[in-house]
Each structure stands twice: as C-alpha cells, then as structure tokens.
C-alpha positions in Angstrom: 73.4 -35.6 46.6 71.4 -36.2 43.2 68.1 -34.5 42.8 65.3 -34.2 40.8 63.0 -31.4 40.1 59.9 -33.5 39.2 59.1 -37.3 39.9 56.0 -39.5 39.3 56.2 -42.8 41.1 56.8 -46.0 39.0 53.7 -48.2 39.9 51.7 -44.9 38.4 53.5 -45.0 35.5 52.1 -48.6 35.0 48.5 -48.0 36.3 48.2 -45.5 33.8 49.6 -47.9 30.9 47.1 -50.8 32.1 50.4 -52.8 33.4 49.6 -52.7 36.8 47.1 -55.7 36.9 49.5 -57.9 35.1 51.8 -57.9 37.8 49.0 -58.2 40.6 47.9 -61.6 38.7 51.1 -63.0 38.6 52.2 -62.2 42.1 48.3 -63.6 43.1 48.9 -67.1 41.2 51.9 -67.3 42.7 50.8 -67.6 46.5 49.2 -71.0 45.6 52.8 -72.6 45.9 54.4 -69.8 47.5 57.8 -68.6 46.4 57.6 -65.0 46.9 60.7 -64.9 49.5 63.7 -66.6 49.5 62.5 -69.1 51.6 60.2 -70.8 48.6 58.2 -73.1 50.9 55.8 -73.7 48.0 53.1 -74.0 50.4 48.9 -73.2 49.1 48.3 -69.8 51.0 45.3 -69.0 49.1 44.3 -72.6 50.8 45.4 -71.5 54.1 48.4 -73.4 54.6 50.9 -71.7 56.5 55.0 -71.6 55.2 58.0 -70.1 57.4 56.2 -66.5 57.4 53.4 -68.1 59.1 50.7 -66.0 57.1 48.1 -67.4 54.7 46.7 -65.3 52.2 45.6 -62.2 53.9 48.6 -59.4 55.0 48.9 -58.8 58.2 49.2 -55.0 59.8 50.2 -54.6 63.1 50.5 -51.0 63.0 50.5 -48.0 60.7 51.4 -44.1 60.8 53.6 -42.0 60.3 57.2 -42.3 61.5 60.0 -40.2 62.7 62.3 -42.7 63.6 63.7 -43.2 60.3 66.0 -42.0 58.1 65.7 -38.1 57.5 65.6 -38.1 53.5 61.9 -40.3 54.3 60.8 -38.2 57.4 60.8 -34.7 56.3 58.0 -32.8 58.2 55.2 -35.4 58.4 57.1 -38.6 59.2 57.3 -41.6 56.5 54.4 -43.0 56.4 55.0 -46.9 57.8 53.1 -49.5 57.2 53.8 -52.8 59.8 53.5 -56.1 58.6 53.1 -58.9 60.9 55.6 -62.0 60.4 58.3 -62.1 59.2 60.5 -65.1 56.6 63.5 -64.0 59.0 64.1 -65.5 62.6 66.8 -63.0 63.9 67.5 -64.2 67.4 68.0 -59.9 68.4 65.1 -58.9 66.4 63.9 -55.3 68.4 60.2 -56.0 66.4 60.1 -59.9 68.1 56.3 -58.7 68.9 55.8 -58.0 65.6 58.0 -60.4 63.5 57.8 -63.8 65.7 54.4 -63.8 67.6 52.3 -62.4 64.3 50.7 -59.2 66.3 48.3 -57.3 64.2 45.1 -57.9 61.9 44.1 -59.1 58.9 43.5 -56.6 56.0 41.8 -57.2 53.0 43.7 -55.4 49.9 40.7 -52.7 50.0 41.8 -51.9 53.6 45.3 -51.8 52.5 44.7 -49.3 49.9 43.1 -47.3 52.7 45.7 -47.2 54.6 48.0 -45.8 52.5 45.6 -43.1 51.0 45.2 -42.7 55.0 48.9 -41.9 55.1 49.3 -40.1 52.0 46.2 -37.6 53.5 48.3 -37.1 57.0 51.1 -35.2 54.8 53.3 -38.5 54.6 56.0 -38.1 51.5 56.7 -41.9 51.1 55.0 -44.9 51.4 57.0 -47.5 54.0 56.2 -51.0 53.9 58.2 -52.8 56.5 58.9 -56.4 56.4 57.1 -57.2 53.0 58.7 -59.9 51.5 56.3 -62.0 52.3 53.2 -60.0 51.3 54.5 -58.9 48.4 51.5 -59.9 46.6 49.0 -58.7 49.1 51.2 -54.9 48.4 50.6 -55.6 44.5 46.6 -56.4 45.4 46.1 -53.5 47.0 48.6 -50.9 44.3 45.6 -50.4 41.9 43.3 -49.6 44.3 45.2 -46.9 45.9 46.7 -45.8 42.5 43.1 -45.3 41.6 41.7 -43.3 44.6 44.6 -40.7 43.9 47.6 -42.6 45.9 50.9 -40.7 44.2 53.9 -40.6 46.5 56.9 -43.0 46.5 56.8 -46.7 47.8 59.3 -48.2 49.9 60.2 -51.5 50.2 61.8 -51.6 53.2 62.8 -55.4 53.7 65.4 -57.9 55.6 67.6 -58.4 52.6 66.4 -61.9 52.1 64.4 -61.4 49.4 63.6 -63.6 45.9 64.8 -62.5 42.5 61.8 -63.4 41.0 59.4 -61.4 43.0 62.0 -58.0 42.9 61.6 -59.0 39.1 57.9 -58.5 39.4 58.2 -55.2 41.2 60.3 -53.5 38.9 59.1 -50.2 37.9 56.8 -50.6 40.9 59.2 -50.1 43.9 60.6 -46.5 44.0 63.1 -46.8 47.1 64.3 -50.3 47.5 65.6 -50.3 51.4 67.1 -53.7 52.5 68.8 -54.4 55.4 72.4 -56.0 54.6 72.6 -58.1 58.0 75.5 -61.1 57.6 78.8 -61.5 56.1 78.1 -65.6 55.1 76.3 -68.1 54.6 76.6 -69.9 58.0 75.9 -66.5 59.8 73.1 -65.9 58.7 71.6 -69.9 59.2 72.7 -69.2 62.4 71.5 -66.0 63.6 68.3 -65.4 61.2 67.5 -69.4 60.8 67.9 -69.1 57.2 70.1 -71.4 54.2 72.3 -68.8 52.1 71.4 -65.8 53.4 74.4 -63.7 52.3 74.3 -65.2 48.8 70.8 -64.5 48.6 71.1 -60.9 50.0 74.3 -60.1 47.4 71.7 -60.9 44.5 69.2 -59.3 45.5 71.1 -55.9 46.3 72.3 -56.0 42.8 69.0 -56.5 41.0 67.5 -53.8 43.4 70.2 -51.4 42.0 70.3 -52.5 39.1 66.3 -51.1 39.2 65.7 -48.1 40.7 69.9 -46.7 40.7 71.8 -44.6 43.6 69.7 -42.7 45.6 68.0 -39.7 44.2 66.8 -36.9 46.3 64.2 -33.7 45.7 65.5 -30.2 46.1 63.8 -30.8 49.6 66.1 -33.5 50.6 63.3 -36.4 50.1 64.0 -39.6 49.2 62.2 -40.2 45.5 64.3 -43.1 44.3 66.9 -45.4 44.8 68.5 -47.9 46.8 69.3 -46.7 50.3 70.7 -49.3 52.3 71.2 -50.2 56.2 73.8 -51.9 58.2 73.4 -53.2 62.1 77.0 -53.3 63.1 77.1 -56.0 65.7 79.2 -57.1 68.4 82.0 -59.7 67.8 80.9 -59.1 64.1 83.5 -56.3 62.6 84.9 -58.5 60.0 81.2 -59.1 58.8 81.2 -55.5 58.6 84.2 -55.3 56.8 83.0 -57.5 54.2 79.4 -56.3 53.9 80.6 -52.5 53.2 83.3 -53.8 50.8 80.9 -55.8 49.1 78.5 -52.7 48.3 81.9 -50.4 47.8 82.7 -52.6 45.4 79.9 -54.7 43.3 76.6 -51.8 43.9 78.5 -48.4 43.7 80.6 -45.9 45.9 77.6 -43.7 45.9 75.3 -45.5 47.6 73.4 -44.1 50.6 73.7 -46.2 53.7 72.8 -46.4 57.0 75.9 -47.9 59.1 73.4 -48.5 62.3 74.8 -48.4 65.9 72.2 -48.9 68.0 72.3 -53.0 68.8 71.0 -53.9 72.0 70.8 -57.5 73.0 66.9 -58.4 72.5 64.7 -61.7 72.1 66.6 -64.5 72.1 70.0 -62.5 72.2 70.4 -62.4 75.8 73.1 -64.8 77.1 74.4 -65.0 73.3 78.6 -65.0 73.5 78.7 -62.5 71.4 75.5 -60.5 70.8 74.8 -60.6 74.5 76.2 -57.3 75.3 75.7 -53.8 73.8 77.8 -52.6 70.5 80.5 -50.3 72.1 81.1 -46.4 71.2 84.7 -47.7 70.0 83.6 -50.4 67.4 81.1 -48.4 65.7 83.8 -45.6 65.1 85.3 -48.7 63.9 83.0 -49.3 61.4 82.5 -45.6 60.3 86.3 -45.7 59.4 85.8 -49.2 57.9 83.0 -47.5 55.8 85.0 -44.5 54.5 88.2 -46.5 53.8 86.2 -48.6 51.4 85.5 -45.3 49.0 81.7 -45.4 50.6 81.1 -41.4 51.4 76.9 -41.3 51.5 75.9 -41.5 54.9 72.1 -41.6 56.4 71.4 -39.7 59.3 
C-alpha cells in the first residue's frame, strides 16, 4: 500500500488560507433551489420546502459514534468516527438503513451542534471523520467545517456516500474531502431507476467516481495502516446481478485505476422492500461472491478492503 509519514487534512489547509467560508456560502446559496445531489429538485430548503431527500434546511443525525464495522484502514483502535444522517436522495428497495434512509429517524442539528459532534468524535480517539449518506447535506457538512476547524477539529473527513452524487457540489468540496467513499451500486441506467428510484444513476455514478479520483487520488495509507486519503470504493454484489458486477469492476479497472482500494461487499440480505423481489429476494450465495472475487482479480483490480 502507499503511505505517508505526515498529513494535514485538506479543509484545514483552506481554513487556514481563509478559503473555507467561500465554499460554505456557495453551498448555503445554493439550498434555496437545491441542486446539491443528483437529483436537482430545485426546491427552497432554506424556505422549508421539502425535495426527494425529504429534508429542509437543517441536517438530520440519527446517530453518531464511533464504528467498528467498517473498513479496517478507518477503524484502527478507536473505531471511525460516524456520523448518521437521516434521509437519504436514494430509494434502494434492500436498503439495511430503511430506519434511517426512508422514515427520516433522527434530529435536527444546527451546524454548531454538528461541529460538536465531530470534535465529540475526534476527543473519543476517532482517526477519521465518517459522514454517511451526505449528499444531501452537503452544505449543512460545509456550515459546520469552520467551526470544528476552529475549535481544533484535525483528522481526515469522509464522505462516505451512495454514488449518486452532483459534479457541481464534489467540485465544491475539493480540497475539502480527504477520503471520498462511494458506493458503486448498478451496472445501468434502468437498474438503477428501478432498484434505487432514480434517472441515470450509473451515468451519474461513472462521473462522479472520476471527479472523486481525479481529487483526492488512489488510496493513501499511514505507516499505521489508516486511511488519510483517497478514493476507497465499495461494491454490494447482488443476487441475479453478476454481470452488473462484471461491468461495475471493469469499469473502475479500467477508467479510475488498477490500484484502487475496494470493498467487493458480500453480505446482501433481502431487507425493506426486497422481500418477494425475483431476484433480490433471496441471500447472495458463498459461490457467487467467489464469483465476483475472481471477477475482481481478472480485471487487473488487486487492492482489496477487509
């Protein structure tokens, strides 16, 4: 793996240089016709109105603390230090977080509690920062950066996000994200209209994988084995959907790089709205994951999560 011996976080960088704030305004202005996801319902959410994420101009939290479940180059010791946001602009019919993502469980923060949090997280020993599902609070992350950067916040931010995300707000966060960490769900277009109830989602996904890369690079890890930058991507290998799988590992083989770390995920259970499905209605077997581990290496990927 790449290392570094010594690593500042990017959104530092620009608190120090007076940069920060810039961004902050222009992700603020831009809630009053929203198009910080890929959705771009262009609703007023500084007026309230409500788009596909269902959430006006507060974030949403429905849990925070540190996390061992996750990869092991953002656990270390302490666990990675998640942050749960309400909502969601996916509607995966298996979602595992359907609490969470479709019936808006949690509370409203202001961007002063945000910052809390994270300086909350930073004080339990947490190495990273991981904001899960923030593509639609994006904004309300930017509000509360400065605050957090000022009260001594200085440990790597992820964005850990469905893949559906909006060029011009990854634009916005460059030099701020650290570890971009998308999922890379469908294979097509239809797929994902189908499955996640959204237009163009592997079209969308592709560009966004290669702007995140294109910021922050291939993984980079400490002499530790944390995570301090880069794109470390995950893959839910599903049931009936090999051939997706196929295509979404050749796809980041091919057009991201060879060396990126990912996550080929093979823990689907049917949940939510899966039950009954013809195809994600059933478990993923031990046989097609192995499947998609040699799919994986026969592609020229070779940097596997655990």
């Amino acid at each position: 793996m790449k290392s570094a011996t010594s690593f500042i976080p990017g959104y530092l960088k620009l608190h120090h240089a007076g940069q920060l704030d810039e961004r902050v305004k222009a992700a603020v202005e831009r809630l009053s016709h929203c198009d910080l996801c890929a959705q771009n319902c262009r609703v007023d959410r500084r007026a309230g109105e409500l788009g596909i994420c269902r959430t006006a101009d507060s974030a949403i939290v429905s849990s925070y603390g540190p996390h061992y479940g996750e990869e092991a180059v953002l656990v270390g010791s302490r666990g990675s230090g998640t942050i749960f946001f309400a909502n969601c602009n996916l509607a995966c019919v298996f979602c595992q977080n359907y609490d969470i993502s479709a019936y808006g469980v949690g509370h409203s923060v202001s961007k002063v509690e945000l910052a809390a949090v994270m300086l909350r997280l930073q004080k339990r020993g947490c190495p990273n920062i991981n904001l899960v599902s923030p593509s639609h609070v994006a904004a309300q992350i930017l509000e509360a950066l400065p605050i957090a950067a000022h009260g001594g916040l200085q440990i790597p931010l992820v964005y850990n996000s469905g893949g559906y995300d909006s060029l011009t707000t990854l634009k916005l966060l460059d030099g701020i994200v650290d570890i971009y960490m998308p999922d890379f769900k469908f294979a097509d277009d239809k797929t994902g209209e189908e499955l996640a109830g959204v237009p163009n989602y592997f079209t969308q996904a592709k560009a966004a994988l290669k702007e995140m890369h294109r910021q922050v690079g291939d993984l980079i890890v400490d002499s530790s084995g944390l995570a301090q930058k880069g794109l470390l991507l995950r893959h839910l290998v599903m049931p009936g959907f090999l051939e997706d799988t196929y295509t979404v590992l050749k796809f980041v083989a091919d057009e991201i790089s060879r060396d990126t770390y990912i996550n080929v995920m093979g823990q689907y259970q049917p949940a939510h709205r899966a039950h009954g499905h013809p195809k994600l209605g059933r478990p993923l077997s031990h046989q097609e994951y192995r499947k998609a581990l040699k799919m994986a290496q026969a592609v020229g990927l070779h940097r596997f999560a655990r």
